[in-house]
N, C-alpha and C positions, 0 to 999 in steps of 0.2 A: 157749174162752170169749172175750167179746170184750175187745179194747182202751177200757178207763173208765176218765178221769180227770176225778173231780169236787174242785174245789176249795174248801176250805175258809174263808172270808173271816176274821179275824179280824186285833186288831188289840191284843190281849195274849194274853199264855200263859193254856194253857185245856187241858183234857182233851180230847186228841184220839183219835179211832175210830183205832186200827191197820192197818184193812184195808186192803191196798195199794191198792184204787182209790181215796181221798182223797192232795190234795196241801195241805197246810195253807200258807195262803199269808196275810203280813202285809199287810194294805191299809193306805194309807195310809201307806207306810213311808218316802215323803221327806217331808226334815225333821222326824224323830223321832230327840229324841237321848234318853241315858241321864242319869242325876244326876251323872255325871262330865264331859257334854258329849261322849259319844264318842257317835257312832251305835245308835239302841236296835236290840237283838238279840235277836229270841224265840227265835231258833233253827228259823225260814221260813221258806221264801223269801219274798222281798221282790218289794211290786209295786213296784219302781221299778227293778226289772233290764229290760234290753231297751228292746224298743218298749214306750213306757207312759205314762200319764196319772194319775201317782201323786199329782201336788202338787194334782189336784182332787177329790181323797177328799173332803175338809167339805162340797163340794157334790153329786158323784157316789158318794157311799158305798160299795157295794159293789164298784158300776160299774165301779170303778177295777180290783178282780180282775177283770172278765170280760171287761175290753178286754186287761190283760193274756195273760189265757191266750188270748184271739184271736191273738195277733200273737206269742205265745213258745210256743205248747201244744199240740203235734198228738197228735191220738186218736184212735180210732174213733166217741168217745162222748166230752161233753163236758159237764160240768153245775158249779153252785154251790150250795154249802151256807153255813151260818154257823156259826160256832163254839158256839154256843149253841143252835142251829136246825137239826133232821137229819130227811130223811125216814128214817121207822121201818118195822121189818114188825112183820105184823102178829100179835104175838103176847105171850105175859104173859114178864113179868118187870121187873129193872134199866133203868130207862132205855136206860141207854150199852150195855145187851146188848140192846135190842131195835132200835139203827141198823142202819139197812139194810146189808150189805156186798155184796162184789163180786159173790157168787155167785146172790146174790137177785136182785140191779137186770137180771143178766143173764136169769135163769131169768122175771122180770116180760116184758123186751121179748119174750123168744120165745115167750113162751104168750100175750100177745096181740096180739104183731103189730103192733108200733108203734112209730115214730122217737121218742119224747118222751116224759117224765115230769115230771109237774106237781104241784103241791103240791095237796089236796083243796082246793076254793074256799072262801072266806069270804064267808059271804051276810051282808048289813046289814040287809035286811027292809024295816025301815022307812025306810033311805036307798038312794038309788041313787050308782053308784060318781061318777056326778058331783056330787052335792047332798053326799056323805060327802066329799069333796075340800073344797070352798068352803067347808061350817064349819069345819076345819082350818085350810086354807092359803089362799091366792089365789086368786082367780078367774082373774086372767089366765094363768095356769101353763098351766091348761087349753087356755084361749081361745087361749092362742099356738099352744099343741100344734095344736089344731085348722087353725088358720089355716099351720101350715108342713105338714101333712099335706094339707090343702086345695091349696095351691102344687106343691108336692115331689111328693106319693104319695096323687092323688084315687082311685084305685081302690081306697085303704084306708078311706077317707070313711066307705062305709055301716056298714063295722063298727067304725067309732070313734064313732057315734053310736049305734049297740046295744050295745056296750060302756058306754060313759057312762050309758045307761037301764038297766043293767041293773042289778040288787040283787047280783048276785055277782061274785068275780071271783079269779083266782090270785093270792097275793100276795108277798111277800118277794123278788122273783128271783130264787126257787126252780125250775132246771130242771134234766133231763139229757136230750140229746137229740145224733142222730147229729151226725157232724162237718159235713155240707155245708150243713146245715138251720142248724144253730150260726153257721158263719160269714154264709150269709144273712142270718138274722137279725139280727147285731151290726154288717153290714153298713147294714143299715137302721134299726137302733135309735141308734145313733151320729151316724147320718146326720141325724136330725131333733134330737135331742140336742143335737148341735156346735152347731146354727143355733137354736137353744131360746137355750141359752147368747148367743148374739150379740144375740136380740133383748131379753131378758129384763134386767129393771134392780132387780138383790137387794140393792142395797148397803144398805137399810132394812132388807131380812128380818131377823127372829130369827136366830140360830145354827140351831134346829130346820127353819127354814122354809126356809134358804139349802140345805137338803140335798136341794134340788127335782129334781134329775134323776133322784135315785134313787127319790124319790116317783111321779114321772111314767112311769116305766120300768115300775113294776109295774102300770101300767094299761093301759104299750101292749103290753105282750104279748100277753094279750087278744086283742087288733086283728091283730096280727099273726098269732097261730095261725088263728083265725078267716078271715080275707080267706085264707089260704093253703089252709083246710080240709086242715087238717094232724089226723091221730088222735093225740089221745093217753092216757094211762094215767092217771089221779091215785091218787096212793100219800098218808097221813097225811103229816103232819110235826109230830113233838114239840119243844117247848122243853124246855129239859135245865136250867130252873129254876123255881121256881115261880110263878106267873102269879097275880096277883092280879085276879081274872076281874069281882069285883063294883066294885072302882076302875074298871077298867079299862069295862065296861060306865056305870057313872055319868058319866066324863067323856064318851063317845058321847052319852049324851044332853044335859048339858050343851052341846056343841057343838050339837047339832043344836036346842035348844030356846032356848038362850042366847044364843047365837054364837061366837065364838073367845075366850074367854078362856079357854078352858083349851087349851092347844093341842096338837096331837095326841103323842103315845108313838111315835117312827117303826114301822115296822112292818120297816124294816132296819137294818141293824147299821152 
């Protein structure tokens, strides 16, 4: 069976899946302390061990786990969950009994032959993933991504502009995929990331809106699978609470008919 370890983002104690390929890992975890003033302890490892870029959690979200397990985490197979957010198989019962475990993620790559597992897409319909960004958030978030991908990584160009047209896309930075395709990737995601950060001026953002790399990340995957024409799998993924799907639908339209006053629900943790 192969070597998986997918980690678990979270950032309080939560019900965690047993099966030995999850590593439930605290993001966010410098500068969190307890009501005593001592260091808060869930009883995770901490993204602030090692190499890490824990103290940019409120802007990098989950990001901060998956630069982590870059630079502290060697696998065969390397993927992110959220604590609240699992890919599922596909079968009846208990939520937390229908998370996917070790033996499935493994039994999934070998029967169809593929480095990567992706969360099933989330199509907008009536928005594309760039028109559903701009009633949200910023324009320029985008515009910058473009313009440091235009500089840095033009041969990623055409598929950041079919990406942006497109009504679907993977979301949450939800993956698992082999180890060499992982560090590439985080290689180049980082990469445009860091220089996001440099040119980008959030000190007006919201709290919600300053959480832009992590927004921006779930769109350039995308680009990246895409330009690499990389195969991959999409498996479900359940929330493990319940969704208020008709709120959640009315602020969509809101945005997109209103404008931003209601401003988006992250779609990461």
């Amino acid at each position: 069976m192969k070597d998986i370890k997918v980690i678990i983002a979270a950032h309080k104690n939560y019900q965690m899946p047993e099966d030995e390929m999850y590593v439930p890992l605290h993001v966010g975890a410098e500068g969190k302390f307890d009501d005593d003033g001592n260091p808060l302890e869930l009883g995770y490892i901490k993204d602030n061990t090692g190499d890490n870029i824990s103290e940019k959690n409120s802007e990098f979200c989950e990001l901060t786990g998956l630069y982590w397990a870059w630079k502290n985490l060697k696998s065969e197979y390397i993927g992110l969950v959220h604590y609240r957010r699992h890919f599922v198989m596909k079968r009846k019962g208990d939520k937390w009994d229908k998370v996917a475990n070790k033996k499935f993620i493994d039994y999934e790559f070998e029967k169809h032959g593929v480095d990567v597992i992706l969360p099933k897409p989330r199509n907008y319909f009536i928005e594309t993933n760039y028109s559903q960004y701009v009633h949200a958030h910023h324009t320029e978030d985008l515009d910058t991504t473009k313009a440091i991908i235009e500089e840095l990584y033009p041969e990623y160009l055409d598929s950041w502009n079919a990406v942006m047209e497109s009504t679907k896309g993977h979301r949450f930075n939800m993956f698992i995929m082999k180890y060499d395709l992982f560090c590439n990737y985080m290689e180049w995601l980082f990469g445009i990331l860091f220089e996001l950060e440099k040119r980008l001026d959030i000190s007006d953002y919201t709290d919600n809106d300053k959480r832009v790399f992590g927004f921006v990340a779930e769109r350039l995957l995308d680009v990246w699978i895409d330009t690499n024409m990389i195969d991959y799998l999409e498996l479900p993924v359940e929330f493990m609470e319940n969704e208020n799907w008709i709120k959640k639908g009315g602020k969509f339209l809101k945005r997109k008919f209103l404008g931003k006053s209601e401003k988006n629900v992250s779609h990461v943790e």
